[in-house]
C-alpha positions as CSV (number, residue, x, y, z in Angstrom):
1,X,23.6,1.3,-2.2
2,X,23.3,1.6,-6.1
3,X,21.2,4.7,-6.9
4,X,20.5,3.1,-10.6
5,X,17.2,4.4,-11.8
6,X,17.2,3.0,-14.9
7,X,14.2,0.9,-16.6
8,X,14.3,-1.2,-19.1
9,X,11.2,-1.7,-21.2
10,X,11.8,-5.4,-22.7
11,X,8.0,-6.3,-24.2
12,X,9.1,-9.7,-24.9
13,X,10.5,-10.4,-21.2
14,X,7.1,-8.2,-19.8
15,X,4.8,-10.7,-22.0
16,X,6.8,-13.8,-21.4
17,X,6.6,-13.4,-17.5
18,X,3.7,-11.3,-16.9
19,X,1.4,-13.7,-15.0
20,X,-0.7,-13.0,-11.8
21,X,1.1,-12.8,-8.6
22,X,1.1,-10.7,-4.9
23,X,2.0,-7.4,-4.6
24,X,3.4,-8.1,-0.9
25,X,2.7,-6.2,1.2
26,X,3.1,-8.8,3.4
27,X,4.7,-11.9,3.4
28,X,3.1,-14.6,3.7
29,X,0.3,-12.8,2.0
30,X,-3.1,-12.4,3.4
31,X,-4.4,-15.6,1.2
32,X,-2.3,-17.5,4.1
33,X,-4.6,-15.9,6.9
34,X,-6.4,-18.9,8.6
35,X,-10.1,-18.0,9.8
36,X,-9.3,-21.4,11.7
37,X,-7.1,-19.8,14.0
38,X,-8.0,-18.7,17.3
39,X,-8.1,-15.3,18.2
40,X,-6.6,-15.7,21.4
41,X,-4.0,-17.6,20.4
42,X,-3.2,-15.1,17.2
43,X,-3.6,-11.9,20.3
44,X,-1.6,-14.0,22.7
45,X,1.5,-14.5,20.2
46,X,1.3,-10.7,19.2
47,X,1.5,-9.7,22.4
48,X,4.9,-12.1,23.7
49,X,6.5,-11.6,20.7
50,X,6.4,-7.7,20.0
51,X,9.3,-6.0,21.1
52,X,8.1,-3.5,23.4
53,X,10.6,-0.9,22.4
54,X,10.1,-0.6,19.6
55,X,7.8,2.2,17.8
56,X,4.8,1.8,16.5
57,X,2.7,2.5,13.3
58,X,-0.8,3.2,13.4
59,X,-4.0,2.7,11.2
60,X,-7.8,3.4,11.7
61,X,-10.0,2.4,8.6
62,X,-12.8,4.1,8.2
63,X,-14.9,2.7,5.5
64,X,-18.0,5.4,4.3
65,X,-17.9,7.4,1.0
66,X,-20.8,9.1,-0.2
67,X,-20.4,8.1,-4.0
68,X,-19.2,5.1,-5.7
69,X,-16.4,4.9,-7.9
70,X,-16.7,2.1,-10.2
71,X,-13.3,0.5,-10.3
72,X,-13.1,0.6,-6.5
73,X,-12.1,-2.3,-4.9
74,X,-11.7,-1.0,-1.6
75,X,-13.3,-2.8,1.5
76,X,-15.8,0.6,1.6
77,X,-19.5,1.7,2.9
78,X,-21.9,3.9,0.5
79,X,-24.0,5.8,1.8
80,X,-25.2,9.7,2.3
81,X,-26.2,9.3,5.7
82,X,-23.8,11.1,7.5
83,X,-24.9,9.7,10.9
84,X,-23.4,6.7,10.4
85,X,-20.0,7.6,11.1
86,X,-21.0,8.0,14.8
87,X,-21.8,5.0,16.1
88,X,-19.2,3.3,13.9
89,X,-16.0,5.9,15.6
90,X,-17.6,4.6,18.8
91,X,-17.2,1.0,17.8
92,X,-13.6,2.3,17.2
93,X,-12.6,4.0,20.1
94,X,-13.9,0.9,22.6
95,X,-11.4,-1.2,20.1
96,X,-8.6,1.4,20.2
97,X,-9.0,1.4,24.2
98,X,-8.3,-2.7,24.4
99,X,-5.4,-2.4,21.6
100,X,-3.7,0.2,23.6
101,X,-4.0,-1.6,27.0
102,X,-1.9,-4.7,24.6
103,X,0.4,-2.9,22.6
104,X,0.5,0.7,23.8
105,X,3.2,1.6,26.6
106,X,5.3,4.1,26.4
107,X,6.1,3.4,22.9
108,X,6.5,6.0,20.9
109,X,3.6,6.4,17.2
110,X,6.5,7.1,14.1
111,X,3.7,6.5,11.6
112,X,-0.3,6.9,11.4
113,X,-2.4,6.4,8.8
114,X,-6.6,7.5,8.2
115,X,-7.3,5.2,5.2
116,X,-10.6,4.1,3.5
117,X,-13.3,4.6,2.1
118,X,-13.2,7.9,2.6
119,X,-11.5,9.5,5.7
120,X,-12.9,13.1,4.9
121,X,-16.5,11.5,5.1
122,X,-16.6,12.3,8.6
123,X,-16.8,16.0,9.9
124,X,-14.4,18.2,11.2
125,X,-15.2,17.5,14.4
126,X,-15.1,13.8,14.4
127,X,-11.8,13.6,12.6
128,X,-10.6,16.1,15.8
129,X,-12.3,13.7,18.2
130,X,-10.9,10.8,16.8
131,X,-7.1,12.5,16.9
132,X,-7.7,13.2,20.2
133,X,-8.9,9.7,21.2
134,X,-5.7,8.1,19.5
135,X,-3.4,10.8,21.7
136,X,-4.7,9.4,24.8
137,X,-5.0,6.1,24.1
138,X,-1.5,6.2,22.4
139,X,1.7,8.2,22.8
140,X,1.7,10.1,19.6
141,X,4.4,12.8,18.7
142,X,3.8,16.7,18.9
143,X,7.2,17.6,16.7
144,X,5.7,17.3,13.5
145,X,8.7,14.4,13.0
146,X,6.0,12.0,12.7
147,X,4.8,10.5,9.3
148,X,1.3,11.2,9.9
149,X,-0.6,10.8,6.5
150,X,-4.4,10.5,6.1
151,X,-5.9,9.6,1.6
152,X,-8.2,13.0,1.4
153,X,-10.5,12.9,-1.9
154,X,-10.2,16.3,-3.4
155,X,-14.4,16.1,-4.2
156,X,-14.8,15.7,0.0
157,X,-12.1,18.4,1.2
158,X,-12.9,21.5,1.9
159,X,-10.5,24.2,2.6
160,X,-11.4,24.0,6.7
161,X,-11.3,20.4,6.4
162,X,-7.5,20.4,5.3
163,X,-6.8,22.9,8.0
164,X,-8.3,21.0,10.8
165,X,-6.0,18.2,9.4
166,X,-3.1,20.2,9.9
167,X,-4.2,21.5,12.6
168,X,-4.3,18.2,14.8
169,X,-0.9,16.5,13.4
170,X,-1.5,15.5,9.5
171,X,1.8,16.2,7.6
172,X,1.0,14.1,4.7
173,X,-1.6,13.8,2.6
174,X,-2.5,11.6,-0.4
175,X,-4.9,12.8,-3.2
176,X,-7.1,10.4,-5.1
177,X,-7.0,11.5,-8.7
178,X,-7.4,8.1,-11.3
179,X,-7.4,10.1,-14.3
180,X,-8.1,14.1,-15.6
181,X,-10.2,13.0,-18.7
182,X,-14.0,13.9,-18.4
183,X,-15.1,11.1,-20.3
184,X,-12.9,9.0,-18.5
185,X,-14.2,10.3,-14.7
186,X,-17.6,9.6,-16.6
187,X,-17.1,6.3,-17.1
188,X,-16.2,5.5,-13.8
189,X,-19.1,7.6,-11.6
190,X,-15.6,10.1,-10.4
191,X,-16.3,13.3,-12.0
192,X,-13.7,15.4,-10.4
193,X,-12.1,18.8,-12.8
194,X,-8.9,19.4,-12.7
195,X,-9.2,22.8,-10.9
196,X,-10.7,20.8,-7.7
197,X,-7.7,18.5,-7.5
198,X,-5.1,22.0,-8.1
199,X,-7.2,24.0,-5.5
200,X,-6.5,20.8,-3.1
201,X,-3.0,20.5,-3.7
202,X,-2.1,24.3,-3.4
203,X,-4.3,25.0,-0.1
204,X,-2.3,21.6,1.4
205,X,1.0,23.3,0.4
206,X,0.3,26.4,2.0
207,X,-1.1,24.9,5.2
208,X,2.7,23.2,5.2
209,X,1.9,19.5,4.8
210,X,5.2,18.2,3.9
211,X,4.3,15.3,1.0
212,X,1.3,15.0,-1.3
213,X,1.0,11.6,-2.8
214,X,-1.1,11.3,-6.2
215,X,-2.5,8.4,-6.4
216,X,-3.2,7.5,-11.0
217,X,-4.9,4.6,-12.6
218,X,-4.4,3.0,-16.2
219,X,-6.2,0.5,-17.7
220,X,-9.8,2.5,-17.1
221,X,-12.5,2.6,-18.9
222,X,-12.0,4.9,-22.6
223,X,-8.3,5.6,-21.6
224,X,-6.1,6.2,-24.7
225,X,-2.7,6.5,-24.7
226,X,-2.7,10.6,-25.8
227,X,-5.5,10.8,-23.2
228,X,-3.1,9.7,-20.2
229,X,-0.4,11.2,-21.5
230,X,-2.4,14.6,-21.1
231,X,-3.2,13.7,-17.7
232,X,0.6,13.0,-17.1
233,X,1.3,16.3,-18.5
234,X,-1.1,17.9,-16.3
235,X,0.2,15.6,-13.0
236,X,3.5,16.8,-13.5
237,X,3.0,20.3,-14.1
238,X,1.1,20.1,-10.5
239,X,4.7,18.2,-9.4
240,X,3.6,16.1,-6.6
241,X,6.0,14.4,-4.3
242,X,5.3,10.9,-4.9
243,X,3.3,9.3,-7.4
244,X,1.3,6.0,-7.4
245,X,0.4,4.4,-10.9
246,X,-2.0,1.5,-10.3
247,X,-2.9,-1.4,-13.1
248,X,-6.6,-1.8,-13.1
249,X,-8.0,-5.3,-12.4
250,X,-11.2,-5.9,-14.0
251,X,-12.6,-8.0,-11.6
252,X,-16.7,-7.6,-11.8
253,X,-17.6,-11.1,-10.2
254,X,-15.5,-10.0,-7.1
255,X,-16.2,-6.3,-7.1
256,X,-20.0,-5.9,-7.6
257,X,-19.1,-1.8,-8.3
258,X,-17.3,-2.9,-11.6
259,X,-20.2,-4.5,-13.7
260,X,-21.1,-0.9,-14.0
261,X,-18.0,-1.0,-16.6
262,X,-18.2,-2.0,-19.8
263,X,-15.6,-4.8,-20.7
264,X,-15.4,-3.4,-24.2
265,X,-14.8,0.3,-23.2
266,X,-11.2,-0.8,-21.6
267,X,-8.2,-0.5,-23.4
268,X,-6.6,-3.6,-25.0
269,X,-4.0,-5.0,-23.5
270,X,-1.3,-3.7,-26.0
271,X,-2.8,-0.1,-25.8
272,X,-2.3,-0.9,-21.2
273,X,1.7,-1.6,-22.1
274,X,2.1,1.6,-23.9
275,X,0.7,3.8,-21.4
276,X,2.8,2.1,-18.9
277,X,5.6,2.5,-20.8
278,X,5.2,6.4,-21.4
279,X,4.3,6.7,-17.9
280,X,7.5,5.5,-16.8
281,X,9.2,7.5,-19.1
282,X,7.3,10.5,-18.9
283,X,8.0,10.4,-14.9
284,X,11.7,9.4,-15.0
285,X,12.2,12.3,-17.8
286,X,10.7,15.1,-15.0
287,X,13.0,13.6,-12.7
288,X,11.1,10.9,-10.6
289,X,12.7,8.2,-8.9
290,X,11.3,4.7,-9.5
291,X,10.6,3.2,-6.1
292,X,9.4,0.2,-7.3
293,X,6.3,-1.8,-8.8
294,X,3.7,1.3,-9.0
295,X,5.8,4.2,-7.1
296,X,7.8,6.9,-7.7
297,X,8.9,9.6,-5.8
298,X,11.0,13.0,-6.2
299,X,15.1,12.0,-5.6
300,X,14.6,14.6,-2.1
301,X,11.5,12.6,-1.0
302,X,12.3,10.2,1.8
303,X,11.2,7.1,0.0
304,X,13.5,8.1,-2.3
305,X,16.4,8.6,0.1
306,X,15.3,5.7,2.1
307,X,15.9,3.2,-0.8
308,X,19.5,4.8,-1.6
309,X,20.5,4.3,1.8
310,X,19.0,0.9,1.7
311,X,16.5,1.5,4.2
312,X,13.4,1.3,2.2
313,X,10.4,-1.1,3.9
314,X,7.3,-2.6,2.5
315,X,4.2,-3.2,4.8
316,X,0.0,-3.0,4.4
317,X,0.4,0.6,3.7
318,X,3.2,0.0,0.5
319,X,6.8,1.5,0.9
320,X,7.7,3.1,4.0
321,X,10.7,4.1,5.9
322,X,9.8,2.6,9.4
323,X,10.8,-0.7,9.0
324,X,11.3,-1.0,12.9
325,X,7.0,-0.4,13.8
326,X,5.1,-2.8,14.4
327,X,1.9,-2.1,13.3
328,X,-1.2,-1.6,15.1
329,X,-4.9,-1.7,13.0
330,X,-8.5,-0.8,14.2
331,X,-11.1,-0.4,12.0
332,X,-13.5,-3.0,10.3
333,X,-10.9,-5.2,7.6
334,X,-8.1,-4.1,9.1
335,X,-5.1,-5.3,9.0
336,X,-2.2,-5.5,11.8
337,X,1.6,-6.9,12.0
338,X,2.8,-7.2,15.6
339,X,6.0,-9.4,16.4
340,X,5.4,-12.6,14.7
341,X,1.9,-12.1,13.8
342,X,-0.7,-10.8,11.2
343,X,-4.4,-10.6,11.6
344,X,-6.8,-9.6,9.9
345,X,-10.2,-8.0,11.9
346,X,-13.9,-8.7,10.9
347,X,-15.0,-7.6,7.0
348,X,-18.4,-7.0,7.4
349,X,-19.4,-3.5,9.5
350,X,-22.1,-5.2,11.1
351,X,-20.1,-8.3,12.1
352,X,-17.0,-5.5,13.3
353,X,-19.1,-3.8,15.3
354,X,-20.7,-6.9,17.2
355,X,-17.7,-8.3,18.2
356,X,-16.3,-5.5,19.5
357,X,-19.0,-5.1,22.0
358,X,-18.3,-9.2,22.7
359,X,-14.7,-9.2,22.8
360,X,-13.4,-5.5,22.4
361,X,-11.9,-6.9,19.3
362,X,-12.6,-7.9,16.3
363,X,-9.8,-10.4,15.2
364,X,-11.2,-13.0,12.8
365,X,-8.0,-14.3,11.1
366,X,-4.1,-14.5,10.8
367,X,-1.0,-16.5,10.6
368,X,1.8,-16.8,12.9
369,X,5.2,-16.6,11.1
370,X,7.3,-19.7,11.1
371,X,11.0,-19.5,11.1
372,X,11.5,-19.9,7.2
373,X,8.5,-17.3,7.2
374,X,11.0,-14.8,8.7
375,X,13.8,-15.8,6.4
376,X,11.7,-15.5,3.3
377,X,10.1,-12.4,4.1
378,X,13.7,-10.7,4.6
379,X,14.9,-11.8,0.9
380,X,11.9,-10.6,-0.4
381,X,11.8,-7.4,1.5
382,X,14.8,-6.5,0.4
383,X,14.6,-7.7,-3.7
384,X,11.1,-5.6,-3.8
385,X,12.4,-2.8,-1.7
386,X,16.0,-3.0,-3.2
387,X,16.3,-5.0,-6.4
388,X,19.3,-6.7,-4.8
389,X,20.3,-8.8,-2.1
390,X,23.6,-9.6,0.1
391,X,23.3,-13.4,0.5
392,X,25.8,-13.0,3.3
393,X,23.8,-10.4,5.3
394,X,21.2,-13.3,5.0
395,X,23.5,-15.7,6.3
396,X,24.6,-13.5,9.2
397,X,21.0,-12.3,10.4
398,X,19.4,-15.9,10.0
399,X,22.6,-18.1,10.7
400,X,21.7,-20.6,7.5
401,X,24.0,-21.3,4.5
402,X,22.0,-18.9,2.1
403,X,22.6,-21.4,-1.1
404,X,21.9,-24.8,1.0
405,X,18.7,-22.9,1.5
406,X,17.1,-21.8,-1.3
407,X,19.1,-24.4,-3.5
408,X,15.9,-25.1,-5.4
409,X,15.1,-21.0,-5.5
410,X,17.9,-20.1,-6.8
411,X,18.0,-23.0,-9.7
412,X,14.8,-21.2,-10.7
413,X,16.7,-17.7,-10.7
414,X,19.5,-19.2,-13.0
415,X,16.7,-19.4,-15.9
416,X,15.5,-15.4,-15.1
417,X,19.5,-14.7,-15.0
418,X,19.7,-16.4,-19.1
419,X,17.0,-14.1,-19.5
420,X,18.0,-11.0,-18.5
421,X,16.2,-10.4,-15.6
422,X,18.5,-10.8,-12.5
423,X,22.1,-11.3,-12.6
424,X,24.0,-13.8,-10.0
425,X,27.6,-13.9,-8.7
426,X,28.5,-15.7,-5.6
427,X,27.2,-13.2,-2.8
428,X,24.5,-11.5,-4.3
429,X,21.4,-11.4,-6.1
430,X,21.2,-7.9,-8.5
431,X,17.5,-7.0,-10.7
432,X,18.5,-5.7,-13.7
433,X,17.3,-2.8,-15.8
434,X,14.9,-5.3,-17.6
435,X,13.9,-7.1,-14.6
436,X,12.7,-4.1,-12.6
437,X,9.6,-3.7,-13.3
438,X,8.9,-7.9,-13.0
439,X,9.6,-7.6,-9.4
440,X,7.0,-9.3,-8.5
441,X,7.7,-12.2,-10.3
442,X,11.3,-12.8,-9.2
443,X,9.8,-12.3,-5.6
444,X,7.6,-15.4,-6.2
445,X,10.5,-17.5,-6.6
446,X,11.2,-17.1,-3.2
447,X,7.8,-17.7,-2.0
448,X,6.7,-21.1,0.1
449,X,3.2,-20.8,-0.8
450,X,3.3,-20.6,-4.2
451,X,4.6,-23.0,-7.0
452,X,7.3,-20.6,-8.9
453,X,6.1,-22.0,-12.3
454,X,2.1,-21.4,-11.8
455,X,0.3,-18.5,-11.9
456,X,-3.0,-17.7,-10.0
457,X,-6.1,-15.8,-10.7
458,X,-6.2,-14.8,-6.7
459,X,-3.9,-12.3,-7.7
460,X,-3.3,-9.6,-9.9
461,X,-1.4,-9.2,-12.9
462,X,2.3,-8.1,-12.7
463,X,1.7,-5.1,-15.5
């Protein structure tokens, strides 16, 4: 596999083709998740068409936090009330009993993941309750091989916090940051010193956790390009495994939490570009790998060695290396992939929690995945994992005649090819330097659902 790491920052290309579009973690993407569906039948195709040998991946969403943060747009619950968490983990563990009776066996948990909200919200105890409940209901591991990771705000975690996470099988952890700048953490209700996130970070490190994502946002409100850069400065000096730089969507009409931000305190577009740009370069120069879209990683890390080796997977949770798990959800909102099937469970807590107690799920929508489904998703799998693609490993897994197929797909790639953002020969499909960091867009060529040539304001931007 190449090992190229190489970016290309072409602003005419990144203007030209920087429309809205999925990030896909799925595909088809959650926009194709029918509420008309039935459950049953949604549970029913799950459970015939998982391979029950398979591993499995884990997630439990568990939605409190006690402040907001403004540019949140997290399916999330605010409140002080720490007595809410309760009944809600109950509502949980009656779910987690009926999803292990379907899914569970003997197979073997790879990958687990607390996310939120906040996971820390509940207390030491619960989050120890809640581990055990998932080790009897499911046959987690006890080598510390796992990839067990849990997203830990550094304002919620206490020192005996993070040790009861290691204690009970967390190896990973992923940090919350945004942004170091006071004014900035102002702005968006986050107020968070620098010394908090560093006391996090070293206590995790001593207590053996074996990756510490940060997770960084541009685009926020009073953001300048010196300001991040001094946050990058900062971030780097700390030297966390991986790194996750996210675009902020301004989005008040959808996200209630973000009229609190003032449209005319964001940076301009232009001023957005350069901060990407000198994040990329910044991170690159201290010796990050660029995974792909907002991820980077140290070349050691196994992301990093997953995507040489050409192993690299993408799923709700982002890049991963267990591309063989199906993945299991509980949790109100969550999300779970098993055999040919993704659904979705209820949104609202209330409306989680009651049909649970009806139906000891809360499934409200999905999409069973069609033939070409599992053809697509493969080619773009593997471009947004990969930034190529073996047209004859296509051929061979799928038994179609890869340019028959995508005839049309691939007339649209010839225009991206004169462009400079993919180049063609007869077997394979290779994103260049340029084209890297318009992944997304070249994946839409490939996508059923949406016309290649129209954008859509469902989504998000590319940069």
């Amino acid at each position: 596999m190449s090992t190229n790491n190489r970016i290309q920052w072409d602003l005419d290309l990144i203007r030209r083709y920087d429309l809205s579009g999925p990030r896909y973690t799925s595909y088809p993407t959650a926009l194709q998740f029918d509420p008309e569906l039935s459950a049953d039948d949604l549970i029913e195709c799950a459970r015939t068409s998982t391979d029950t040998n398979s591993p499995l991946s884990l997630y439990v969403h568990i939605p409190f936090c006690e402040h907001v943060c403004y540019y949140c747009a997290c399916n999330k619950v605010i409140t002080r009330r720490r007595d809410k968490a309760q009944p809600y983990l109950d509502t949980v563990y009656k779910e987690m009993e009926q999803l292990a009776s379907w899914y569970s066996g003997e197979r073997q948990v790879n990958q687990l993941h607390w996310g939120g909200g906040t996971p820390t919200f509940i207390s030491d105890q619960q989050m120890r309750d809640l581990m055990a409940a998932l080790r009897h209901n499911f046959n987690l591991r006890d080598d510390d091989q796992g990839d067990y990771s849990i997203e830990v705000d550094p304002r919620e975690a206490q020192d005996t916090s993070l040790e009861v996470l290691r204690e009970i099988g967390f190896n990973r952890i992923s940090l919350g940051v945004q942004d170091l700048d006071p004014k900035v953490q102002a702005a968006v209700n986050r107020i968070q010193p620098t010394e908090q996130t560093q006391r996090v970070l070293d206590t995790s490190r001593a207590l053996g956790f074996k990756s510490i994502n940060m997770d960084l946002i541009y685009g926020l409100p009073h953001q300048t390009l010196d300001g991040f850069n001094a946050t990058l400065d900062a971030v780097i000096e700390m030297s966390p495994d991986r790194l996750s730089v996210f675009n902020y969507a301004h989005l008040p009409d959808r996200f209630r939490p973000q009229r609190h931000i003032k449209a005319e305190d964001l940076p301009s577009p232009e001023t957005k570009l350069h901060i990407l740009q000198s994040t990329i370069e910044r991170l690159l120069a201290a010796g990050y790998v660029y995974i792909g879209m907002d991820h980077f990683a140290k070349p050691d890390d196994e992301l990093a060695l997953a995507q040489a080796n050409g192993q690299l997977h993408r799923n709700f949770q982002g890049y991963t290396t267990h591309s063989d798990c199906d993945l299991v959800a509980m949790g109100v909102s969550a999300i779970s992939q098993i055999g040919d099937v993704y659904y979705q469970n209820e949104h609202e807590i209330s409306a989680y929690g009651q049909a649970v107690a009806d139906r000891g799920h809360a499934v409200r929508r999905g999409v069973k995945l069609s033939a070409d489904d599992h053809i697509r998703r493969a080619v773009i799998t593997r471009l947004i994992c990969h930034f190529e693609l073996d047209m004859q490993r296509i051929e061979a897994e799928f038994a179609i005649d890869f340019r028959h197929y995508f005839h049309k797909e691939l007339d649209s790639l010839a225009q991206f090819a004169d462009d400079g953002l993919v180049s063609l020969d007869s077997h394979q499909i290779r994103v260049t330097d340029a084209g890297r960091l318009l992944i997304r867009r070249i994946c839409m060529a490939f996508d059923a659902y949406i016309p290649p040539e129209t954008a859509t304001r469902r989504y998000s931007r590319i940069i």
